[in-house]
TIKOLTOR-414913 format. One record per residue: x negated, y negated, z negated of N, C-alpha, C in turn. Coordinates in steps of 0.1 Angstrom, whole numbers. Last residue first. Layout:
<nodes>
[node [X; Y; Z]; [X; Y; Z]; [X; Y; Z]]
...
</nodes>
This chain:
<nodes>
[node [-51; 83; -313]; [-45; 86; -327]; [-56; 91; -331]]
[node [-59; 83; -289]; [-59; 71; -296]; [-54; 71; -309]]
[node [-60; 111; -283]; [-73; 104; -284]; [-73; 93; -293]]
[node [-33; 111; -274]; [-42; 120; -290]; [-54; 113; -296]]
[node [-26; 95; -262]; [-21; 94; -274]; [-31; 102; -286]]
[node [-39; 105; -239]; [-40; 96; -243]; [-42; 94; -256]]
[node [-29; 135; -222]; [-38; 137; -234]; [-42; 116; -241]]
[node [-14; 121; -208]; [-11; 129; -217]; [-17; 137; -225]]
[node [-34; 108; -191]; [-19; 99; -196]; [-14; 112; -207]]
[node [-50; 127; -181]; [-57; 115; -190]; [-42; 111; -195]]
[node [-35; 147; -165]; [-41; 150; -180]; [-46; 135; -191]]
[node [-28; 128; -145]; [-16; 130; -149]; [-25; 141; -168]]
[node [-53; 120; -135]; [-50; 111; -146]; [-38; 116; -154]]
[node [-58; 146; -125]; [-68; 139; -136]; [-60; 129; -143]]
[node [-41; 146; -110]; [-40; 160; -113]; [-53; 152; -130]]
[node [-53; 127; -90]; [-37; 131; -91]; [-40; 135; -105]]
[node [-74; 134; -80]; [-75; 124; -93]; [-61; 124; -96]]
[node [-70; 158; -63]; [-73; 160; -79]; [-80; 149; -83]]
[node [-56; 142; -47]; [-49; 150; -53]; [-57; 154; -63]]
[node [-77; 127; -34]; [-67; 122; -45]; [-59; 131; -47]]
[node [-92; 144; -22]; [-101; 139; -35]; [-86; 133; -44]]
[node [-75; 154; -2]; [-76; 163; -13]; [-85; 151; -26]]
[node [-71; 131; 10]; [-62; 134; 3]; [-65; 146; -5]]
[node [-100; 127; 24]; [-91; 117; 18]; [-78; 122; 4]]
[node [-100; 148; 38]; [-108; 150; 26]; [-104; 138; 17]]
[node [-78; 147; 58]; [-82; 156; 50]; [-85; 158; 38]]
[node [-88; 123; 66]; [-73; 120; 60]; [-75; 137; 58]]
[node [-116; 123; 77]; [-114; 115; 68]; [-98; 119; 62]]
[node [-107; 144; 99]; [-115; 145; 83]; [-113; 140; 74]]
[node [-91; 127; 117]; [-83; 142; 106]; [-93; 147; 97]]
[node [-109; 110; 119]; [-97; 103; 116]; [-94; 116; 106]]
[node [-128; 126; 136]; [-132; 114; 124]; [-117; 114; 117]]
[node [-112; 134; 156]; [-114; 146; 143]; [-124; 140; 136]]
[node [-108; 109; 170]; [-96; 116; 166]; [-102; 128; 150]]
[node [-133; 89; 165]; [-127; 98; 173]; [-116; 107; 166]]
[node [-125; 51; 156]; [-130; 62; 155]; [-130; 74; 164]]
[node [-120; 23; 159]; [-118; 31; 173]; [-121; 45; 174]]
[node [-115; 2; 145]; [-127; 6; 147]; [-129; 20; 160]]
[node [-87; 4; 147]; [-94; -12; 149]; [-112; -6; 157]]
[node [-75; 30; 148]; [-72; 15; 153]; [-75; 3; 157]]
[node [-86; 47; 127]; [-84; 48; 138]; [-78; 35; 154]]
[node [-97; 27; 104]; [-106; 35; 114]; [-104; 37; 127]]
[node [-75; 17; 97]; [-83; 6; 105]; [-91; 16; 111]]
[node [-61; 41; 93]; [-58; 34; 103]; [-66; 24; 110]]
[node [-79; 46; 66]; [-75; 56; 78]; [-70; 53; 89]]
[node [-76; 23; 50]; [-87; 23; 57]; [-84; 40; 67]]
[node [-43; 26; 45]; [-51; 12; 55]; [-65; 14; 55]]
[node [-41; 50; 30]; [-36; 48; 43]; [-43; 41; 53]]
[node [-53; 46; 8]; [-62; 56; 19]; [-58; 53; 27]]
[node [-43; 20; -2]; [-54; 21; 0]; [-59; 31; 14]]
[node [-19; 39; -8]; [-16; 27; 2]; [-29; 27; 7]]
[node [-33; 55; -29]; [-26; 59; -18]; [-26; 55; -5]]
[node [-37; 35; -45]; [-48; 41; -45]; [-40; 46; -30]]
[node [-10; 26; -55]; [-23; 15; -45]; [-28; 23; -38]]
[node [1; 45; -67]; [5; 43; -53]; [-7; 30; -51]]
[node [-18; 48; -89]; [-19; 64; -76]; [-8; 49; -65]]
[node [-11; 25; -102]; [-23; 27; -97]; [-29; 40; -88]]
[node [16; 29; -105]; [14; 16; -99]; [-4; 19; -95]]
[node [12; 54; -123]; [19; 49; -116]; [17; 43; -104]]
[node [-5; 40; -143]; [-7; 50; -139]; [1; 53; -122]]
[node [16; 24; -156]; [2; 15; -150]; [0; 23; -143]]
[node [33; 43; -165]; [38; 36; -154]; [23; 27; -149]]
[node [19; 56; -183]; [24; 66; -175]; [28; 56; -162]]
[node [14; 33; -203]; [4; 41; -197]; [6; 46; -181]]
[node [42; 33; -215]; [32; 18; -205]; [20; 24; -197]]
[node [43; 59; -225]; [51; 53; -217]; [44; 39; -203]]
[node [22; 50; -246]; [21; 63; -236]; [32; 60; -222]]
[node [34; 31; -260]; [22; 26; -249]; [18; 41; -244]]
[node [71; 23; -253]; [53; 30; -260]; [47; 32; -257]]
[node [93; 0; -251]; [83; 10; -245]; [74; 9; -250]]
[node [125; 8; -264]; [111; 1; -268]; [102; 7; -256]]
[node [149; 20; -259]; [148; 8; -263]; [138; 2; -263]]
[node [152; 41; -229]; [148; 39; -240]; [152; 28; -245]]
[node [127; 48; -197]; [140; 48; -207]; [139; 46; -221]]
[node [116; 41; -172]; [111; 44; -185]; [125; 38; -196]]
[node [120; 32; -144]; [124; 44; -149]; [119; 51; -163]]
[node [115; 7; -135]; [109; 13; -129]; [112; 32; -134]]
[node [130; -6; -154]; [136; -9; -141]; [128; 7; -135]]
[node [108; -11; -174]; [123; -2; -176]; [124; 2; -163]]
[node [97; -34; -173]; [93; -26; -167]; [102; -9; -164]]
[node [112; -53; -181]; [116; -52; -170]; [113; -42; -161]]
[node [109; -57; -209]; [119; -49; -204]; [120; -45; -193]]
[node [92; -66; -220]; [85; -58; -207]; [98; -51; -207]]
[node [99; -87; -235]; [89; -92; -226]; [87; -81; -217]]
[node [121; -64; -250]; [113; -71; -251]; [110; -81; -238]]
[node [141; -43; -251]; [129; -38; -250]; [120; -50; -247]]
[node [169; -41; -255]; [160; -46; -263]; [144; -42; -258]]
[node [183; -49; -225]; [182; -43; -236]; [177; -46; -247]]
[node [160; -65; -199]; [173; -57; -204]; [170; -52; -216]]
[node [147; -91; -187]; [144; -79; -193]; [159; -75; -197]]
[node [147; -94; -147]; [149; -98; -162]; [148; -87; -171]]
[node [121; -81; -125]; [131; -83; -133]; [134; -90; -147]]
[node [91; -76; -120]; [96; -91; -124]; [112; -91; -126]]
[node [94; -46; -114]; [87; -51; -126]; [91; -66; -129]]
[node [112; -50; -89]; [118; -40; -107]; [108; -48; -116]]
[node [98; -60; -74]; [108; -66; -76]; [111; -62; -93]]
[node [77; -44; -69]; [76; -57; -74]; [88; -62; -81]]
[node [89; -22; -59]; [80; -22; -74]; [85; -34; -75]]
[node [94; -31; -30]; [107; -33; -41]; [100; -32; -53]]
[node [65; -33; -26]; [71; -45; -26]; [86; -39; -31]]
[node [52; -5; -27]; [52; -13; -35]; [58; -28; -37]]
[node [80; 4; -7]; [79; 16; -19]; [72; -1; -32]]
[node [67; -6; 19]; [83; -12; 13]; [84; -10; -4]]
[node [43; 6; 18]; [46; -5; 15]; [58; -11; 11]]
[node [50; 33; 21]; [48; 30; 10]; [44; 15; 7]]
[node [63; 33; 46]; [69; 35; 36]; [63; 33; 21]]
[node [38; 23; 63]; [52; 14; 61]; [59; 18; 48]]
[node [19; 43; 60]; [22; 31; 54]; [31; 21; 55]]
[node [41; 65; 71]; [38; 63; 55]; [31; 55; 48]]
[node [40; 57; 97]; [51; 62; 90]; [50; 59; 74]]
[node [14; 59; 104]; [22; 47; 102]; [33; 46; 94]]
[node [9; 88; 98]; [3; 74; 92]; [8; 62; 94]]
[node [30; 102; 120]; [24; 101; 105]; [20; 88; 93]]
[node [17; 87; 141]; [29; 86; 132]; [31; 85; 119]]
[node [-12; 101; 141]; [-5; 84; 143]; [8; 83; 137]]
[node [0; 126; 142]; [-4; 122; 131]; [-6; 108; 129]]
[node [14; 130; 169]; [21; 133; 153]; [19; 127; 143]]
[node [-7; 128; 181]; [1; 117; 185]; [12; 118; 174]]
[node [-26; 147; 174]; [-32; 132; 174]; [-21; 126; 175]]
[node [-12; 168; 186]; [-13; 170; 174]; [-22; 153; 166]]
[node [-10; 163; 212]; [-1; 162; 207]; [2; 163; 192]]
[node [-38; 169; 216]; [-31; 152; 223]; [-20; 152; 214]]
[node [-44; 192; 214]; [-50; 183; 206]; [-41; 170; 207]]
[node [-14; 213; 210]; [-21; 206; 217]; [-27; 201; 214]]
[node [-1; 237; 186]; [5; 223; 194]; [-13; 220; 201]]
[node [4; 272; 183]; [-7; 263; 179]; [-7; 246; 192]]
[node [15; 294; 193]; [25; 282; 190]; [17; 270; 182]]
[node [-8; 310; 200]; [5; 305; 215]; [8; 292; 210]]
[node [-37; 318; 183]; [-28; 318; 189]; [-18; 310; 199]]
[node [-66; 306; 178]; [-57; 299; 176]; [-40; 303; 180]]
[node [-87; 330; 186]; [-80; 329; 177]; [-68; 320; 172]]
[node [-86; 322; 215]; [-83; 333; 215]; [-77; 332; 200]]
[node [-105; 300; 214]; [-91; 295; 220]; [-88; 306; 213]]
[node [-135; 294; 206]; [-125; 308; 202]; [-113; 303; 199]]
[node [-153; 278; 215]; [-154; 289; 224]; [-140; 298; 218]]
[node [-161; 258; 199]; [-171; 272; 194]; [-165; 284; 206]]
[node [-144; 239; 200]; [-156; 236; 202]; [-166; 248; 205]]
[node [-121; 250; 197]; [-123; 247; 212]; [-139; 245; 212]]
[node [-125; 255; 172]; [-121; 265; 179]; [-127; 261; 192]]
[node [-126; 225; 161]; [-137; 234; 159]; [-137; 248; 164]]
[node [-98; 222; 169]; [-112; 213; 174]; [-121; 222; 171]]
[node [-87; 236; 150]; [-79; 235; 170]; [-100; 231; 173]]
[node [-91; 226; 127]; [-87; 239; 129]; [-92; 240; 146]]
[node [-84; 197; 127]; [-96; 196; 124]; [-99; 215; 131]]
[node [-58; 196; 129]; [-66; 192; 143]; [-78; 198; 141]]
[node [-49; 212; 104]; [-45; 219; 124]; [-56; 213; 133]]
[node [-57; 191; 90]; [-63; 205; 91]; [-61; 213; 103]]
[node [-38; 172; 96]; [-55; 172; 103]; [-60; 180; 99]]
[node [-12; 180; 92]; [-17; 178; 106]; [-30; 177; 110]]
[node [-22; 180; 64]; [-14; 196; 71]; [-20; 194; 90]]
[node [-23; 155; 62]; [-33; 162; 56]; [-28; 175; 62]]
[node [4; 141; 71]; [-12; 137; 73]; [-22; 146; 74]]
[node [21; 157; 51]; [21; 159; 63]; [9; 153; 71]]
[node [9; 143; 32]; [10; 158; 27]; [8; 158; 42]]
[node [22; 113; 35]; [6; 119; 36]; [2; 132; 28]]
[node [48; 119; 35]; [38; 120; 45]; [26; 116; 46]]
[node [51; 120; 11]; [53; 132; 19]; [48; 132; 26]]
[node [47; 96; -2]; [35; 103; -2]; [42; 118; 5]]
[node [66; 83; 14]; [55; 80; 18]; [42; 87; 14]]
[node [90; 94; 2]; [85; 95; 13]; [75; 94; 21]]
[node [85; 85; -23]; [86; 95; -19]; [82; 103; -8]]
[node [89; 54; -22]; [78; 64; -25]; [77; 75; -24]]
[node [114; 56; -6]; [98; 51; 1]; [88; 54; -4]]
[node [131; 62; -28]; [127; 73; -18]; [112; 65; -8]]
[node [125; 43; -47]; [121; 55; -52]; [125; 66; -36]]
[node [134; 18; -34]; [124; 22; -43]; [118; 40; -38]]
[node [158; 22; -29]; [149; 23; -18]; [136; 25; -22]]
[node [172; 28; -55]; [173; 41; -43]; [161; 37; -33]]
[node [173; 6; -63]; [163; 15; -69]; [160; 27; -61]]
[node [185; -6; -48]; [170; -9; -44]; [159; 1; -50]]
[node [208; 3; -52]; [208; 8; -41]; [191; 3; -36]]
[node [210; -1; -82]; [213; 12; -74]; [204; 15; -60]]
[node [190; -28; -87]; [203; -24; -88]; [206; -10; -81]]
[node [173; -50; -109]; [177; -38; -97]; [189; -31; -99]]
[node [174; -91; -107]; [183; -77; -114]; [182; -64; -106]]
[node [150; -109; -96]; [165; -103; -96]; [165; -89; -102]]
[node [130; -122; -110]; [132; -120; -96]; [147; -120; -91]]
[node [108; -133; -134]; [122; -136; -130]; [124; -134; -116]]
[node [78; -123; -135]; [89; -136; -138]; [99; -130; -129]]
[node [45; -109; -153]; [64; -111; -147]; [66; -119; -148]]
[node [20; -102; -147]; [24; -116; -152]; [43; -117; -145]]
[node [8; -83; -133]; [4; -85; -149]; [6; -97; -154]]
[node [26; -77; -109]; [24; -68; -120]; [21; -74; -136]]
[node [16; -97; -95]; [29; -98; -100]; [32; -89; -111]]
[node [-9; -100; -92]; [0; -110; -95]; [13; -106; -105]]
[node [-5; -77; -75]; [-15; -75; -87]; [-7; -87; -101]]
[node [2; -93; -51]; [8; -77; -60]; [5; -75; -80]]
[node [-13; -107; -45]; [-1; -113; -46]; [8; -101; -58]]
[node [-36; -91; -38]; [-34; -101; -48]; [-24; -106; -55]]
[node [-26; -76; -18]; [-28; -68; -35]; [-33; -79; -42]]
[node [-24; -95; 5]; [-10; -88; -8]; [-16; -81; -16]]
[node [-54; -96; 7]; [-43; -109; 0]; [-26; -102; -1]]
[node [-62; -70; 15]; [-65; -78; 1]; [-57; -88; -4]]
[node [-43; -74; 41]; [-38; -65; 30]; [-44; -71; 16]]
[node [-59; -94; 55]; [-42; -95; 47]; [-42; -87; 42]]
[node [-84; -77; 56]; [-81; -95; 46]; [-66; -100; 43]]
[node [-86; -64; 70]; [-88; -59; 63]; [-88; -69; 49]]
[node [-79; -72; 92]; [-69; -61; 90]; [-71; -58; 80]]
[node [-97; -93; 96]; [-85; -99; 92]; [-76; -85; 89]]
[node [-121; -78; 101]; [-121; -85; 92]; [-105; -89; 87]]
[node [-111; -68; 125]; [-119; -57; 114]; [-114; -69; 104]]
[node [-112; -90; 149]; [-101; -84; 143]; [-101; -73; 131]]
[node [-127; -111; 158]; [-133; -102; 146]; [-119; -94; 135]]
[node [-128; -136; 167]; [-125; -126; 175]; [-129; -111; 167]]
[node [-127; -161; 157]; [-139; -153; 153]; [-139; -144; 163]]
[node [-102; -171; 161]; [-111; -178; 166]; [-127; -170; 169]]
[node [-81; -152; 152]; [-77; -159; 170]; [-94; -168; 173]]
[node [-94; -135; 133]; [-90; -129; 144]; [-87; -139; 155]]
[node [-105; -153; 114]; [-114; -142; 119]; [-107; -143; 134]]
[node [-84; -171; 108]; [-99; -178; 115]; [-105; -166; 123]]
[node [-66; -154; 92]; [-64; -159; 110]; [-74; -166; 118]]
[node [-83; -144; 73]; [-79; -141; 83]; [-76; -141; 92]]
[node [-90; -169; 59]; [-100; -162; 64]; [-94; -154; 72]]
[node [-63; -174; 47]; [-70; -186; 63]; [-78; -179; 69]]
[node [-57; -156; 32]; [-49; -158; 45]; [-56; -165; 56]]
[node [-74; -164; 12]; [-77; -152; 19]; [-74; -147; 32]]
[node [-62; -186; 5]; [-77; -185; 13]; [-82; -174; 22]]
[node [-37; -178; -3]; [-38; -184; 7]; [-53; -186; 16]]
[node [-49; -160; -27]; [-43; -154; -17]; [-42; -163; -6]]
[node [-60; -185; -38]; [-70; -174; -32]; [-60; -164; -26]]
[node [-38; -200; -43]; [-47; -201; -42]; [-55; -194; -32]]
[node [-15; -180; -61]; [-19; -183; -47]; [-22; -187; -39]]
[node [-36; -176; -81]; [-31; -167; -73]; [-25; -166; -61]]
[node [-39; -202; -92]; [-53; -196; -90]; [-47; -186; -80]]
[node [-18; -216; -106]; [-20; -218; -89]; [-28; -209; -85]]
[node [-14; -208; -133]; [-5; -203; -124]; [-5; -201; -109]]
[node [-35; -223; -139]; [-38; -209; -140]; [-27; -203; -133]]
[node [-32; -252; -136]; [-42; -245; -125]; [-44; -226; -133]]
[node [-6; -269; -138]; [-8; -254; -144]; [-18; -249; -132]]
[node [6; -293; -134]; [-6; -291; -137]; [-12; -279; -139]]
[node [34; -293; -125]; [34; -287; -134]; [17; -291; -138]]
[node [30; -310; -98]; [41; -310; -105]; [40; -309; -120]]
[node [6; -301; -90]; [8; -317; -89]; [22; -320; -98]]
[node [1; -277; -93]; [-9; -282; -96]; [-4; -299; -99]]
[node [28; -264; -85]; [22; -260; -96]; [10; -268; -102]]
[node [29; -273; -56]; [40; -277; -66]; [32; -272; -83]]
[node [3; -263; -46]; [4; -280; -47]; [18; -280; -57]]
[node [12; -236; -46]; [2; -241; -55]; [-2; -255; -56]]
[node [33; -238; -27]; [40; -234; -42]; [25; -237; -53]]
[node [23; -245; -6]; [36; -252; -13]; [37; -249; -27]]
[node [6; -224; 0]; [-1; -235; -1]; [14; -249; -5]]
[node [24; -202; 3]; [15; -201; -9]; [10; -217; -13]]
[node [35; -206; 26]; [48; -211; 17]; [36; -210; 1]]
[node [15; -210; 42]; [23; -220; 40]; [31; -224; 28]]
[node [7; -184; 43]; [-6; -192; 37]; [6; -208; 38]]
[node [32; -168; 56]; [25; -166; 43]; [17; -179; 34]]
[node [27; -183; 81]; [39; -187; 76]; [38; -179; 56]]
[node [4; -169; 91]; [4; -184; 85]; [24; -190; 77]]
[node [9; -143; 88]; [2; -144; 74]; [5; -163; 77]]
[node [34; -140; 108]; [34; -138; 98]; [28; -142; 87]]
[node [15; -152; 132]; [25; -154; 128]; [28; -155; 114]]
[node [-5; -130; 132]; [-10; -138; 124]; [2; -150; 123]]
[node [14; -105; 140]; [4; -105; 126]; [2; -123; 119]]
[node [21; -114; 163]; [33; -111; 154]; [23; -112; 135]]
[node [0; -115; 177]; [4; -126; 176]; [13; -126; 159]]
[node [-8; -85; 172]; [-19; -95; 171]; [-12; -108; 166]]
[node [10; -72; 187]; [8; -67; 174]; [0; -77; 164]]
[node [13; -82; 211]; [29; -83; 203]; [20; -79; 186]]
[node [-9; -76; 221]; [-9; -90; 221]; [5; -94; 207]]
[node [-22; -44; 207]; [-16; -53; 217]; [-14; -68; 211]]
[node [-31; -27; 181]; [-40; -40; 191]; [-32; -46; 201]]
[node [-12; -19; 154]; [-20; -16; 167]; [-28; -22; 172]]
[node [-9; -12; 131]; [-4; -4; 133]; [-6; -5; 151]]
[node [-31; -31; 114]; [-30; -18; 114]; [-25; -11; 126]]
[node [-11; -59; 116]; [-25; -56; 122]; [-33; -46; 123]]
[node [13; -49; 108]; [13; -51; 121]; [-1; -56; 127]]
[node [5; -48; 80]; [18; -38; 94]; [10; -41; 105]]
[node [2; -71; 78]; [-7; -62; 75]; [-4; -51; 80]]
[node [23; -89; 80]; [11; -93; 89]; [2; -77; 85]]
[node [42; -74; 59]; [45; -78; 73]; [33; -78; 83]]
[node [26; -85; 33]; [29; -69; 39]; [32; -70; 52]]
[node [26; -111; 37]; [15; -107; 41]; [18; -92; 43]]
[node [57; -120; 37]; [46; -120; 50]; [33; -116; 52]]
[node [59; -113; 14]; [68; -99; 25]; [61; -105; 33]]
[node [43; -127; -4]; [39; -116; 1]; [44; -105; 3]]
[node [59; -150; -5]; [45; -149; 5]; [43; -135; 9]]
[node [83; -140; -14]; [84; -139; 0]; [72; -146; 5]]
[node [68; -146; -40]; [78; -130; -37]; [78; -131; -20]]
[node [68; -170; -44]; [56; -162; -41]; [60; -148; -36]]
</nodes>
């Protein structure tokens, strides 16, 4: 299942990050070699094992896949499928989170990839939000007549659009890699003593036991980077698919990231004010 959904992260890349023919084919490439290896593993689960609760997930992740590539090579309704492989990796994802098995062991250098793609990725959507205040800045000057305030070393609209493209790609890539190594840490073997959720360890919760303030802090976790990932892929399909206008884009990824900084700032009180409540 693990390597369905590097082809749906893959096909979701790449139905985002443009419209050419390389971006389009390469996409649905990807999700049918996804909807293949899902529709193996839920005929092995159903005809082998009988387990229609283990199939359900990749199931409807594979359906979700068909509805995709139906949209885009036959429907011609490329909105739909940019917006249907990603749902089918947060299935796959979701999956994986609230039902571990057995991946591999982390190790240094995944934890390193881990944890700087997250990093990275919400840097740049800091840098996102810095860039569309400039554009959003620039625009409403040019609009009103008052070049004069914007000073010399104030960048270009063209060039300040072609940053923040980046930008945004930049950082949903990175924080896609960011939730696909997650995956990995959470379905690790358990270590230590810490049980059935040793694995969650992996993810940087130390200790022998984890306490459900601790379990808290990492659901929490796993739920600012969706939320994140989330703003990314409807900021791009805007700009992208739907064809928005540039100072659409730098509002939306403006006002985008301030609403999530202060649910930032909300849950990081809800996770620590928890314990009290529940005591």
């Amino acid at each position: 299942m693990f390597a369905a959904m590097l082809a749906y992260a893959l096909a979701s890349l790449l139905y985002v990050s443009g419209t050419t023919k390389f971006f389009r084919v390469g996409g649905n490439t990807s999700l049918m070699a996804g909807v293949a290896i899902l529709a193996l593993l839920a005929q092995n689960q159903l005809l082998t094992h009988g387990n229609w609760v283990a199939s359900a997930a990749p199931l409807l992740a594979a359906m979700i896949g068909v509805g995709a590539i139906a949209a885009d090579r036959w429907l011609g309704v490329r909105l739909a499928a940019a917006m249907l492989a990603p749902l089918g990796m947060l299935v796959l994802l979701v999956r994986f989170f609230v039902s571990p098995a057995p991946q591999m062991a982390p190790t240094m250098i995944l934890t390193g990839i881990h944890v700087g793609m997250a990093v990275a990725g919400q840097v740049m959507a800091i840098a996102v939000c810095v860039l569309s205040v400039l554009y959003w800045r620039q625009h409403n000057a040019l609009k009103h007549h008052k070049i004069l305030e914007l000073g010399p070393d104030v960048p270009a609209l063209d060039r300040l659009d072609h940053w923040l493209k980046i930008a945004l790609v930049s950082g949903f890539i990175m924080l896609t890699c960011s939730l696909v190594t997650g995956a990995l840490f959470v379905t690790a073997p358990p270590q230590g003593n810490l049980g059935g959720l040793g694995a969650l360890g992996a993810l940087g919760t130390p200790g022998e036991s984890l306490v459900s303030g601790a379990l808290l802090a990492l659901r929490t976790k796993i739920l600012w980077a969706i939320a994140v990932w989330s703003w990314y892929l409807a900021i791009l399909v805007a700009r992208n698919i739907l064809r928005s206008p540039p100072r659409i884009v730098a509002r939306m990824s403006a006002v985008g990231f301030a609403l999530m900084a202060v649910a930032w700032f909300g849950l990081i009180f809800f996770v620590a004010e928890a314990p009290k409540f529940a005591g």
